[in-house]
Phi, psi and omega in degrees: 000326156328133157158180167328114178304327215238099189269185168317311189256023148051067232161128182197149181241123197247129166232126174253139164222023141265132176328152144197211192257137188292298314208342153306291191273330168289322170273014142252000177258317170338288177281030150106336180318111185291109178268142201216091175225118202228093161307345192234039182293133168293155164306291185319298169299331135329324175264351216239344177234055173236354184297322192267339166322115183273326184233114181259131165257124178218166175243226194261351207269009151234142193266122183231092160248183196319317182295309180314293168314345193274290213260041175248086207245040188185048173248120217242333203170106170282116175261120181269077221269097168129201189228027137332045183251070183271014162240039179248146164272047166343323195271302173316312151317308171286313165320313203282005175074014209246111186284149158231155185222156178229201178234352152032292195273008182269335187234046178266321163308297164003259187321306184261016167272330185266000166288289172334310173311301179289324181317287213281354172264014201252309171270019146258358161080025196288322186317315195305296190293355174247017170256313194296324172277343176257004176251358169075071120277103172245125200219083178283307211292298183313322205245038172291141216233187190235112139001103114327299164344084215098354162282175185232114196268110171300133156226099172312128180047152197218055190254194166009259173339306187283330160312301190301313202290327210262327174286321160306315184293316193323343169235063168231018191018064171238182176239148237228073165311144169235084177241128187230109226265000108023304188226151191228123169069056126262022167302169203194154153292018175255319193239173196214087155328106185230189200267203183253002175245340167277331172307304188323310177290299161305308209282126164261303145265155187225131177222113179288107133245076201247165197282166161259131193229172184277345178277318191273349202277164182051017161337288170270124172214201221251298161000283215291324166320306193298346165281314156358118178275336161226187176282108163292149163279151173224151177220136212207112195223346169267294180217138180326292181306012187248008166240121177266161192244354163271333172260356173291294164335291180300310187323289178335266194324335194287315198068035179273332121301121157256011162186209186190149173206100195230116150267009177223188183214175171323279179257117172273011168317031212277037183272348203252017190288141164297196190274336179255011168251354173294332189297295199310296171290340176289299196285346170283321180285351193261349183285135186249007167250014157267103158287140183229157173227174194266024180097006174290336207306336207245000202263041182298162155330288166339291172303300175354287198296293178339276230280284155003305178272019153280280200313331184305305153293341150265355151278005178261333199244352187287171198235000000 
């Protein structure tokens, strides 16, 4: 099913059922593509028009599993317009010849502009003081804040994301651990190739931006706190699940976290949370060292556009 994009009659049919940047859908009908985009497509209406589909566009809020792949029956090629794809049945796709792609590097600036962004408001304390000033409190002495400088910031995995991030801290003197046990030889003066035992040992922050794998879930858990030779900042820039949040929580209450900064969360459902992910969130808003953003880091203007003229070129370009 792999193969040239470019059939006789140069003409391929494409569903998108995710938002995206028009500039996606006007550069593929430009070369003859029939585009068929329906953001706000349901499962059902997902199944019921995929049959015919050669290019499917999706972001996170469908999911392409054994059904979905079952009723595509002429599907060439999954496009991710961001750089996730845990809500793809990779393995399945692949028995099925069906290549997949993301967009990964259009929003990796995003992303490590808002890992900054939450770091330094996490250790300067800005969300608190600046909800305490607007309530007419000026409470300096309470909202004294912590340096960057000289600390030493870990980053778990070292694709896109952990680059970028790691290109931002440079001019913050800080020193910049890495471990992605993956890549090999990418040290640098800027990042320090390290083991899983020197992070252990060093790290004042630890900020993860790693894919979620059956390897990655639950990553950070009470195992790996208890390993930490001192007490950390966490920072969670990929996927909710890659932090379990009952052990984060004890870590917090323990003080072995000493703060937290997640753009993503287990479940970002919360209209669907049960009773022990309410608990859970309830006791995360109640915390004045936790900052939270809603799944944005990546969702800049900018990228919008970015992430459209990527999938474009790859999809114009595939082989």
């Amino acid at each position: 099913m792999k193969g040239n994009l470019e059939p006789a009659n140069n003409s391929l049919n494409v569903l998108i059922v995710d938002d995206v940047h028009e500039l996606l859908i006007l550069g593929l009908r430009e070369v003859g593509h029939n585009v068929l985009y329906l953001p706000k497509a349901n499962r059902t209406e997902v199944l019921s028009k995929i049959v015919d589909q050669d290019i499917l566009v999706v972001r996170t809020k469908t999911p392409i599993d054994a059904e979905v792949l079952g009723a595509a029956k002429k599907l060439r090629l999954i496009a991710r317009a961001g750089a996730g794809l845990d809500n793809i049945d990779l393995t399945l796709a692949t028995e099925l010849g069906i290549t997949c792609t993301n967009a990964g590097e259009a929003n990796s600036d995003a992303v490590g502009e808002h890992t900054l962004g939450m770091l330094l408001m996490l250790l300067n304390n800005l969300g608190r003081a600046h909800a305490e000033v607007k309530r007419g409190l000026w409470l300096r002495a309470a909202n004294r804040g912590i340096e960057l400088a000289g600390k030493t910031v870990a980053i778990i995995g070292y694709g896109n994301t952990g680059k970028a991030v790691a290109e931002k801290l440079s001019g913050f003197n800080v020193k910049v651990l890495v471990y992605d046990k993956y890549l090999k030889d990418f040290g640098s003066k800027n990042v320090v190739e390290s083991t899983w035992a020197q992070i252990v040992q060093e790290a004042d922050i630890l900020s993860f931006h790693v894919p979620l794998t059956n390897e990655t879930k639950f990553y950070l858990n009470q195992a790996l706190i208890d390993q930490m030779e001192k007490p950390f900042f966490l920072l969670n820039l990929s996927r909710g699940k890659v932090v379990n949040t009952k052990d984060l929580l004890q870590g917090l209450d323990q003080g072995k976290i000493l703060g937290c900064a997640l753009d993503v969360l287990e479940n970002e459902h919360l209209e669907w949370h049960n009773l022990e992910e309410k608990k859970w969130f309830e006791r995360l808003i109640n915390r004045e060292n936790v900052v939270l953003t809603p799944h944005i880091g990546g969702w800049t203007k900018e990228s919008y556009a970015k992430i459209s003229q990527v999938l474009l070129t790859k999809l114009l370009t595939f082989r």
